[in-house]
C-alpha positions, 0 to 999 in steps of 0.5 A: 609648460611646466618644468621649463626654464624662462628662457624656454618659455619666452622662445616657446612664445616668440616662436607661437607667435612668430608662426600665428603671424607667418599662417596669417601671411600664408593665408592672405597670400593665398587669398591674393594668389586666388583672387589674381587668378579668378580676376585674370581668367574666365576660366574661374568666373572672373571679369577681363578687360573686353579689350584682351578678350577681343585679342584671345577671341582673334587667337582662340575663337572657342576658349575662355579667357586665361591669361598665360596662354595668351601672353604665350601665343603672342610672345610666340607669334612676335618671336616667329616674326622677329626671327627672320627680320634678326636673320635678314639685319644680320646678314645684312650688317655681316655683308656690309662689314666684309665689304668695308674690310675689303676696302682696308688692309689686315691691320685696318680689319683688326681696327674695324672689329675693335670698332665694332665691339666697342660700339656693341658695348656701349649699346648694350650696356646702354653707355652711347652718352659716356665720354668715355665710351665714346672717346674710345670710339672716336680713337678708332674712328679717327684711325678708319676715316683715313680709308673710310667715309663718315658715312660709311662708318654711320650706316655701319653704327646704324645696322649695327645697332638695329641688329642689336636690338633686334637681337636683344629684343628676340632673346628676350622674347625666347628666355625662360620660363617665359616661352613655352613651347 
């Protein structure tokens, strides 16, 4: 370091050092990433629940044990089956709204579809409990009870709501990198 100011001496330490720290975090984090793979697949040795092990036998009779590939059947199997249940709920909430609309003028379906989106949102912003919310719900719901029953408008939320769900539950099944086909 001969030739260097203080200043270039003090940066040329901090950045030694800072570097002697980061190599030792690499390292360790490395070891943790091993060590999690070697622990969660008997492809390299290590020891699974007998639990998951009896779930990866029921899938795959002849393979070892490898986490990611399980988690990927399993999310594939319950996507295949939420699939049709999502398509049955939809088209059942899309017949049940057509038959209320039927039942109302074309100023009372503008209402019902601003019902319907309000309900959504509370639902899925996970607001059903704010005053708000549901003050706005009930404006629309005090216009419909003149041309629908109460428990019209309750299945409508309940078929609503499990549709959702449902949706909810299939999207999230199917985002990446999560599902890979």
């Amino acid at each position: 370091m001969p030739g260097w100011t203080e200043g270039e001496k003090t940066a040329f330490k901090t950045l030694f050092i800072l570097g002697g720290i980061f190599g030792i975090i690499a390292l360790f984090t490395g070891l943790e990433h091993n060590y999690l793979l070697e622990t969660t697949s008997t492809l390299y040795g290590g020891v699974v629940d007998p639990e998951l092990m009896e779930l990866n036998e029921i899938l795959y009779v002849d393979k070892k044990f490898y986490f990611p590939e399980l988690k990927r059947e399993i999310i594939k199997l319950k996507s295949n089956e939420l699939g049709p249940h999502l398509k049955t709920s939809q088209t059942r909430l899309t017949q049940f709204i057509a038959e209320l609309q039927n039942k109302v003028n074309n100023d009372l379906k503008v209402i019902i579809d601003l019902y319907l989106q309000a309900h959504a949102q509370m639902i899925t912003q996970k607001k059903e409990n704010d005053t708000f919310a549901r003050s706005h719900l009930t404006n629309y719901e005090n216009i419909l009870l003149n041309h629908l029953t109460q428990g019209e408008l309750e299945t409508l939320r309940a078929q609503q709501k499990d549709t959702l769900a449902l949706e909810q539950h299939f999207n999230y099944l199917n985002r990446k990198p999560y599902f890979l086909s």
